[in-house]
MIZA-688887 format. One record per atom (N, C-alpha, C): x, y, z; residue number from 0. Coordinates in Angstrom, 3 decimals, decimal comma, always signed. Layout:
<vopas>
{xx:X	yy:Y	zz:Z	k:NUM}
...
</vopas>
This chain:
<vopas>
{xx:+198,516	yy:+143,997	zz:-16,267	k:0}
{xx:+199,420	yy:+143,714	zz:-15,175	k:0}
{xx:+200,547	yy:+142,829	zz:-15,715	k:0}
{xx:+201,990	yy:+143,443	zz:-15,049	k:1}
{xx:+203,245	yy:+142,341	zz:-15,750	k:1}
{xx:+203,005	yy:+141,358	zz:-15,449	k:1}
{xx:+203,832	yy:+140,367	zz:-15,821	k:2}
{xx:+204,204	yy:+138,806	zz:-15,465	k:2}
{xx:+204,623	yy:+139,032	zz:-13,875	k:2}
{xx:+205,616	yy:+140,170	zz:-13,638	k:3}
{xx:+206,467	yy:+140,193	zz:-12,610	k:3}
{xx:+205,422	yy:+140,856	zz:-10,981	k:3}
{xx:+204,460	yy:+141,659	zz:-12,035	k:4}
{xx:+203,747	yy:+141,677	zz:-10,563	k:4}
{xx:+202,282	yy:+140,587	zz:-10,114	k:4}
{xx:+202,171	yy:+139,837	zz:-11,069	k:5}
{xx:+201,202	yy:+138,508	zz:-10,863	k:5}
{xx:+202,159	yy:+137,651	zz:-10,168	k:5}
{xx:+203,759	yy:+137,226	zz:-10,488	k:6}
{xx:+204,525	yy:+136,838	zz:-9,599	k:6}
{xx:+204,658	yy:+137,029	zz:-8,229	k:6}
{xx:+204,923	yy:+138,217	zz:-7,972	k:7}
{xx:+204,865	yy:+138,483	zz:-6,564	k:7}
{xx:+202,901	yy:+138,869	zz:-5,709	k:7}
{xx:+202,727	yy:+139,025	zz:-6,803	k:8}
{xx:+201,595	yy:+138,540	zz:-5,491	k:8}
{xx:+200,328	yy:+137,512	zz:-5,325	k:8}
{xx:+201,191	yy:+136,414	zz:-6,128	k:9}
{xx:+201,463	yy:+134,696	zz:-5,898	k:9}
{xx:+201,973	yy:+135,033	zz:-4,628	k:9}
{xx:+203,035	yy:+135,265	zz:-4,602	k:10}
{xx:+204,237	yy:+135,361	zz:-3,112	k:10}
{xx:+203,822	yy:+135,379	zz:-2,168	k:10}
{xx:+202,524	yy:+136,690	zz:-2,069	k:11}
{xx:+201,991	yy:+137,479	zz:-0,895	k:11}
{xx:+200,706	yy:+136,689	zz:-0,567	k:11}
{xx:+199,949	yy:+135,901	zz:-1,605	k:12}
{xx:+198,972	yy:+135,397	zz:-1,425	k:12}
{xx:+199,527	yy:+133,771	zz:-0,908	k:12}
{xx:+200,487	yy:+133,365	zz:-0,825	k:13}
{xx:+201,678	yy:+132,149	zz:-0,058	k:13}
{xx:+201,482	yy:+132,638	zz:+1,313	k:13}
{xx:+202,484	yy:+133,801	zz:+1,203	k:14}
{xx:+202,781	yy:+134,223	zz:+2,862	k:14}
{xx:+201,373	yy:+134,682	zz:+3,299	k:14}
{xx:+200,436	yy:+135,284	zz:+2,713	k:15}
{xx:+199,496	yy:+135,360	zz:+3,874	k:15}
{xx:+198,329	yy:+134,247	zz:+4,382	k:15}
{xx:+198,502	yy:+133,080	zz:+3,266	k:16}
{xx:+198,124	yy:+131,899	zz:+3,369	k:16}
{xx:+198,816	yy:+130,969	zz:+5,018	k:16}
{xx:+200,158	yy:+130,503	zz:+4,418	k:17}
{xx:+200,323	yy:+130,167	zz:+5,420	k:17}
{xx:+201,774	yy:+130,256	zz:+6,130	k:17}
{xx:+202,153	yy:+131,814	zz:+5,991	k:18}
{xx:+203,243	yy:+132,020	zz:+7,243	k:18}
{xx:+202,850	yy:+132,955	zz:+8,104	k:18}
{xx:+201,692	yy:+134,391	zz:+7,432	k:19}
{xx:+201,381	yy:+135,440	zz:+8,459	k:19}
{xx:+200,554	yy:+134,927	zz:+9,184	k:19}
{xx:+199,719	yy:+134,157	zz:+9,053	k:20}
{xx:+198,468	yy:+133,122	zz:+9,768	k:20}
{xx:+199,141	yy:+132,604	zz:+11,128	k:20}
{xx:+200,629	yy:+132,513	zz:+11,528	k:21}
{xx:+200,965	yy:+132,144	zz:+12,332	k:21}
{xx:+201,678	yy:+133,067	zz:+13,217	k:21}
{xx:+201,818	yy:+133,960	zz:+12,952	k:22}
{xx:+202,248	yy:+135,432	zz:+13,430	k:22}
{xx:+201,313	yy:+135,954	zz:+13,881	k:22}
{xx:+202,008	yy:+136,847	zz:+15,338	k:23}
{xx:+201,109	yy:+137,500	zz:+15,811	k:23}
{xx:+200,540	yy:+139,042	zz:+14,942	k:23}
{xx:+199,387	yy:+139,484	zz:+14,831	k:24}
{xx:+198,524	yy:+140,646	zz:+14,466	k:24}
{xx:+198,941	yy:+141,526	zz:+14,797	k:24}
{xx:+200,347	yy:+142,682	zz:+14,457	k:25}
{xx:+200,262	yy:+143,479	zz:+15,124	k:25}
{xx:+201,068	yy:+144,635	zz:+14,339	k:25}
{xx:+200,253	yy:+144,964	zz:+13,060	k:26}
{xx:+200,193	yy:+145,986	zz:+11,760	k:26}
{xx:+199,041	yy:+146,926	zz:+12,554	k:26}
{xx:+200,206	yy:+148,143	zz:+12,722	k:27}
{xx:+199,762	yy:+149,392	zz:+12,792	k:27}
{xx:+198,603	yy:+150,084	zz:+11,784	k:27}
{xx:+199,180	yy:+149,542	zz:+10,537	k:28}
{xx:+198,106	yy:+149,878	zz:+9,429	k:28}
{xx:+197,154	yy:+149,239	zz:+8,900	k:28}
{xx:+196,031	yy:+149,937	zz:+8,277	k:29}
{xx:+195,277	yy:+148,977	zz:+7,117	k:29}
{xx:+194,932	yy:+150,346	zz:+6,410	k:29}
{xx:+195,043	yy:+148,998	zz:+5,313	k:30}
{xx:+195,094	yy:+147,397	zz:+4,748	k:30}
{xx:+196,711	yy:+146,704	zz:+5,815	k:30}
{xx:+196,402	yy:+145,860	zz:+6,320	k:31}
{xx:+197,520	yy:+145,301	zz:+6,327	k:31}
{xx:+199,364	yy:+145,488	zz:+5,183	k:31}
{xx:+200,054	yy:+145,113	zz:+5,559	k:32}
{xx:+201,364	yy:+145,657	zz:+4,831	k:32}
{xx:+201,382	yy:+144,494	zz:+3,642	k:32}
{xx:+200,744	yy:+143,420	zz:+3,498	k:33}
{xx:+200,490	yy:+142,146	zz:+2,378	k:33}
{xx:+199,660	yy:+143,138	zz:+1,753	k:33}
{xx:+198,461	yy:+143,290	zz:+2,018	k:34}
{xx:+197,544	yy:+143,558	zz:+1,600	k:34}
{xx:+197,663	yy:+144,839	zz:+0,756	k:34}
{xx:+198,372	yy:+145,687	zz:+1,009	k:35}
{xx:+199,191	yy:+147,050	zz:+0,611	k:35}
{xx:+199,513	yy:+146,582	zz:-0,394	k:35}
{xx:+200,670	yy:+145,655	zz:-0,304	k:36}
{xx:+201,310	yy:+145,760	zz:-1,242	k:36}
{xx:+201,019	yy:+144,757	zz:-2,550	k:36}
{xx:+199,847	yy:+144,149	zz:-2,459	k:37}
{xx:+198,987	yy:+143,546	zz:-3,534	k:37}
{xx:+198,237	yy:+144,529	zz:-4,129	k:37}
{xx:+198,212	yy:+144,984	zz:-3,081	k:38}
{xx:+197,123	yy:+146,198	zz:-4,007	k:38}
{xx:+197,838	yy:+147,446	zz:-4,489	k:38}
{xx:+199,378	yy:+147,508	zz:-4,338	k:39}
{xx:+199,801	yy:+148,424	zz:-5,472	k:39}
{xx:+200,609	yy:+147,509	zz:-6,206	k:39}
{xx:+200,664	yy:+146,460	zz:-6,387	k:40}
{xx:+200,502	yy:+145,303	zz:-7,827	k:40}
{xx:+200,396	yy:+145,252	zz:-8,620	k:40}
{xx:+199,090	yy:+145,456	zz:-8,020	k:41}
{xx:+197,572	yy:+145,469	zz:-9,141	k:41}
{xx:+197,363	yy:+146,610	zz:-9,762	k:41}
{xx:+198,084	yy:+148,029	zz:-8,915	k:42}
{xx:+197,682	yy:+149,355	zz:-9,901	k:42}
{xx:+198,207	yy:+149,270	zz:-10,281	k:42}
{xx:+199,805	yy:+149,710	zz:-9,714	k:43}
{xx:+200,945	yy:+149,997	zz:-10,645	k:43}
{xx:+202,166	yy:+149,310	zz:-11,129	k:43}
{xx:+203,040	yy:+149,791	zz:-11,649	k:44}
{xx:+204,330	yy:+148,841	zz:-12,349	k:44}
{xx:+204,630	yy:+148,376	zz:-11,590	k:44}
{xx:+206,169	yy:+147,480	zz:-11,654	k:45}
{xx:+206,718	yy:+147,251	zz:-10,731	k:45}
{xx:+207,658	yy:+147,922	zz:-9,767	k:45}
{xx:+207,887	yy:+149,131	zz:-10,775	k:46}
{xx:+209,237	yy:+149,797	zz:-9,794	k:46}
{xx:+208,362	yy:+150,950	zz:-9,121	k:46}
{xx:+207,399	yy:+151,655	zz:-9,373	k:47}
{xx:+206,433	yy:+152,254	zz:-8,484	k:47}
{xx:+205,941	yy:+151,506	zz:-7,031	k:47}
{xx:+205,475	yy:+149,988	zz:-7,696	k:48}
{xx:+204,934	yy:+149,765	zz:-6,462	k:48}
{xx:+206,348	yy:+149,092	zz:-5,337	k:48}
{xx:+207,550	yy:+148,821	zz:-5,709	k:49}
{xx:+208,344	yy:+148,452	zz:-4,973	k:49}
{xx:+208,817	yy:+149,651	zz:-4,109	k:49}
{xx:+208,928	yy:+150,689	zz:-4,810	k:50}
{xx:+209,187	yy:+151,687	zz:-3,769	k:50}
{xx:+207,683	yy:+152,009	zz:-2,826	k:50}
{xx:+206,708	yy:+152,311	zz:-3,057	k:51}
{xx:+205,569	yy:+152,438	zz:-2,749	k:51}
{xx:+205,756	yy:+150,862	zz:-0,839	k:51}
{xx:+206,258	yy:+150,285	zz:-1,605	k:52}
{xx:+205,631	yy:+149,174	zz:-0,535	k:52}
{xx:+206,673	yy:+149,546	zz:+0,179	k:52}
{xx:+208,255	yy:+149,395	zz:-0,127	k:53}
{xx:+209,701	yy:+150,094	zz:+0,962	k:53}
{xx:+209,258	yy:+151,084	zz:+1,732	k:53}
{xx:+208,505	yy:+151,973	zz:+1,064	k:54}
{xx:+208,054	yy:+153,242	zz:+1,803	k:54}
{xx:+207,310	yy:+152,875	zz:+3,007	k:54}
{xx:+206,297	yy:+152,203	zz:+2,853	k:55}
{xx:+205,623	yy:+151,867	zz:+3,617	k:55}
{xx:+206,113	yy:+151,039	zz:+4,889	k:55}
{xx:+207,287	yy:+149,829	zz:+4,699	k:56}
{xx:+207,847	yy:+149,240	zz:+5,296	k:56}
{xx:+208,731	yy:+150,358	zz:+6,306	k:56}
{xx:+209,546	yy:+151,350	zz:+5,853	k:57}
{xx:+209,960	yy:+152,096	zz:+6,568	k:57}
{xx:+208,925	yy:+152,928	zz:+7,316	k:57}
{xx:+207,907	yy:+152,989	zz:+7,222	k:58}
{xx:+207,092	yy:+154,016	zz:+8,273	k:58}
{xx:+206,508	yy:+152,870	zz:+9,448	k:58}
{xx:+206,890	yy:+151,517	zz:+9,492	k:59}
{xx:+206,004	yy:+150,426	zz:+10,157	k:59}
{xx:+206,666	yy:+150,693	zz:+11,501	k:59}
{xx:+206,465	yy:+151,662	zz:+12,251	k:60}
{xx:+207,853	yy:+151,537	zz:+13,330	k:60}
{xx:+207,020	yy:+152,706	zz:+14,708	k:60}
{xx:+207,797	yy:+151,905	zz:+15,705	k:61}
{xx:+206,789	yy:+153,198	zz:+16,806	k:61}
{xx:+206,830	yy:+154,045	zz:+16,847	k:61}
{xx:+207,169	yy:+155,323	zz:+15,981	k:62}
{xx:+207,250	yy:+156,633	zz:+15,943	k:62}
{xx:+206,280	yy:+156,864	zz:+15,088	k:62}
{xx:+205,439	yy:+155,916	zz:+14,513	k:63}
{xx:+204,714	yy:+155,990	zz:+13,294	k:63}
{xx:+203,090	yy:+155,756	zz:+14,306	k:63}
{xx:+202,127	yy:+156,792	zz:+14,216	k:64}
{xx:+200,895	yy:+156,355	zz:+14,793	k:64}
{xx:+200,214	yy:+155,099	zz:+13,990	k:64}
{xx:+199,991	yy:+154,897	zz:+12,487	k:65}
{xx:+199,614	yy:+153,931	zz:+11,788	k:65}
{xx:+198,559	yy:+154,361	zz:+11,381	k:65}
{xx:+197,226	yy:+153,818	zz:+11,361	k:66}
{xx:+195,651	yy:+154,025	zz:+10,618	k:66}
{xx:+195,758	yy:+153,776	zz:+9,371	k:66}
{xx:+194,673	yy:+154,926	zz:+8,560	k:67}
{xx:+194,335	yy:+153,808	zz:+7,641	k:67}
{xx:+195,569	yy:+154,538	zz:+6,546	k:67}
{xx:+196,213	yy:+153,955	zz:+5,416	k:68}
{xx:+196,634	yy:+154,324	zz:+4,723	k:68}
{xx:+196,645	yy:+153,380	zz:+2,990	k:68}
{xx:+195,800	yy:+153,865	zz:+2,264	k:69}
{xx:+195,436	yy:+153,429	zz:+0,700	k:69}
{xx:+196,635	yy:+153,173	zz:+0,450	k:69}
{xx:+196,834	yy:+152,166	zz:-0,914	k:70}
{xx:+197,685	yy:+152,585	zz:-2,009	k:70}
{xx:+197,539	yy:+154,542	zz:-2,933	k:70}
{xx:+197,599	yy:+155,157	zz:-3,194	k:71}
{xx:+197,801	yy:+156,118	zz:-3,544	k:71}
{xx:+197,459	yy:+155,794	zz:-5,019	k:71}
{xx:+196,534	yy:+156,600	zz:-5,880	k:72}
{xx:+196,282	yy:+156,039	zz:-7,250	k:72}
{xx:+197,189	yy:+157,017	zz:-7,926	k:72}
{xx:+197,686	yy:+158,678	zz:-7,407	k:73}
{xx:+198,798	yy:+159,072	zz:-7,896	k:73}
{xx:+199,919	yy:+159,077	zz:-7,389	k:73}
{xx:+201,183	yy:+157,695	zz:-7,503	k:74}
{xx:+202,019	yy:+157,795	zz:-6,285	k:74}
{xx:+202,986	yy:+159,032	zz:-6,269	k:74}
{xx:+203,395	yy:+159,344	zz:-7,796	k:75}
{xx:+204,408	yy:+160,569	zz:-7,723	k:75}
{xx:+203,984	yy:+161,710	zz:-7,054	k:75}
{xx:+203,298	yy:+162,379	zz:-6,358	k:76}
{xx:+202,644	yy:+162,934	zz:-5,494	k:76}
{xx:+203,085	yy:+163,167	zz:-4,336	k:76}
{xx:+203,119	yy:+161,694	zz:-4,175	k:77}
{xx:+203,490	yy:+160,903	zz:-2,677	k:77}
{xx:+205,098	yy:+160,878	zz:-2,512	k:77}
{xx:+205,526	yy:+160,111	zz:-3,140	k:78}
{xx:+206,784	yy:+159,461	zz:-3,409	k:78}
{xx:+207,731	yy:+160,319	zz:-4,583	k:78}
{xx:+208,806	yy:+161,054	zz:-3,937	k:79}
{xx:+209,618	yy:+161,924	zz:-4,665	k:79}
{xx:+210,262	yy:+161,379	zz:-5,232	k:79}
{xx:+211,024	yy:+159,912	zz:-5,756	k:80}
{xx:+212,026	yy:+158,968	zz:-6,206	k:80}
{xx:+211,831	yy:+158,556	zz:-7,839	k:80}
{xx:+209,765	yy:+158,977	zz:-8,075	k:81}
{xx:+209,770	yy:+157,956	zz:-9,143	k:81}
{xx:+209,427	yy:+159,274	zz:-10,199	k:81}
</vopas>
């Protein structure tokens, strides 16, 4: 794992420490959208999982039913960009 993605999810393990803790619960998905995006971190590079997590950020919306949705262990599959 890079330097750059142990960096950011320092970040995520901050914000879900103590800023989402104060926010109301109300992620359509799981894993949660932190939680997502630590865990494509941890699989993949950085520019995979940044689009990977945008992606995700754009589907967070009421036209979107939500449930469960993984990180993807093959994202090019998924994601036409990378």
């Amino acid at each position: 794992m890079s330097i750059i993605n142990k960096f950011f999810i320092k970040i995520l393990k901050f914000y879900k420490k103590y800023i989402s803790g104060g926010l109301r619960s109300g992620c359509i998905f799981t894993p949660t959208c932190s939680i997502y995006a630590m865990e494509a971190f941890e699989k993949h590079n950085f520019l995979v999982s940044f689009a990977l997590i945008i992606w995700r950020i754009l589907r967070c919306n009421s036209l979107n039913k939500g449930g469960f949705d993984p990180v993807p262990d093959n994202p090019k599959k998924k994601i036409w960009l990378i």
